[in-house]
C-alpha positions in Angstrom: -7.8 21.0 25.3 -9.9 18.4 23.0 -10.0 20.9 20.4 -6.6 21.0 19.5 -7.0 17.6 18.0 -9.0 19.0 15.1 -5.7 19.7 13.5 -4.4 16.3 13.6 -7.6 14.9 11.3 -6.3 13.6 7.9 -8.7 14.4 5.4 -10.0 11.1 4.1 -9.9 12.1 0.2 -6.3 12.7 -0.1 -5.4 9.5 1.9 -8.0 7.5 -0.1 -6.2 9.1 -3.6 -2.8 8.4 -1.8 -3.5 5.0 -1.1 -4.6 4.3 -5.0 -1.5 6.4 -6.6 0.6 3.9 -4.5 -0.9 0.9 -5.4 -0.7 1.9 -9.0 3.1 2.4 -8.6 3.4 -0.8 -7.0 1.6 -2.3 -9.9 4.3 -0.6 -12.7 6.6 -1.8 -10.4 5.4 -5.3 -10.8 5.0 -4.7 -14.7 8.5 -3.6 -14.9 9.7 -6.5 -12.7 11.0 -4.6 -10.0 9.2 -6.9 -7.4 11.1 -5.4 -4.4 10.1 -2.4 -4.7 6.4 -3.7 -5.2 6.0 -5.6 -2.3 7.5 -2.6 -0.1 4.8 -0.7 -1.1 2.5 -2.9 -0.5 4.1 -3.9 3.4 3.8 0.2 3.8 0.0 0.1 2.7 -0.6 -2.7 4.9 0.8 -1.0 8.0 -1.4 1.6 7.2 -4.4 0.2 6.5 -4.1 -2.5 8.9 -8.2 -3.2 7.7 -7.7 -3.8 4.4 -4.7 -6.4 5.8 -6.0 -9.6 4.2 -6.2 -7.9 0.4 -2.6 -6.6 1.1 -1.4 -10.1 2.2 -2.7 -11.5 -1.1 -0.8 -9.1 -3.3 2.5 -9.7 -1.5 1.7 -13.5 -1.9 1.1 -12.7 -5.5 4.5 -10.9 -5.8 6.3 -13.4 -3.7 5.0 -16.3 -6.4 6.7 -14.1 -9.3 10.0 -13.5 -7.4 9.9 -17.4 -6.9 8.9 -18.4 -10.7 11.4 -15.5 -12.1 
């Protein structure tokens, strides 16, 4: 029945805390020049949070312009 979906409801908190530990990895990522790694992070948020797709876009843009001027 319906209410066996209650289970399945992420609780928006830890996603929301998730979401800004990653990005802080991704940006000691990009600090330590391990752009790769970055921009993966960044592709996985934007699957994610397929909302928040245009801010995600521009930090892989910004990543792709270091790669290029590295």
């Amino acid at each position: 029945g319906p209410e066996e979906q209650t289970n399945v409801t992420v609780t928006p908190e830890i996603d929301v805390t998730e979401t800004i530990f990653t990005e802080s990895l991704a940006k000691i990522y990009i600090k330590q020049k391990q752009y790769d790694k970055a921009k993966r992070i960044f592709e996985k948020l934007n699957l994610k949070f397929p909302e928040k797709n245009r801010y995600f876009a521009d930090q892989i843009e910004k990543i792709d312009k270091l790669i290029t001027n590295n």
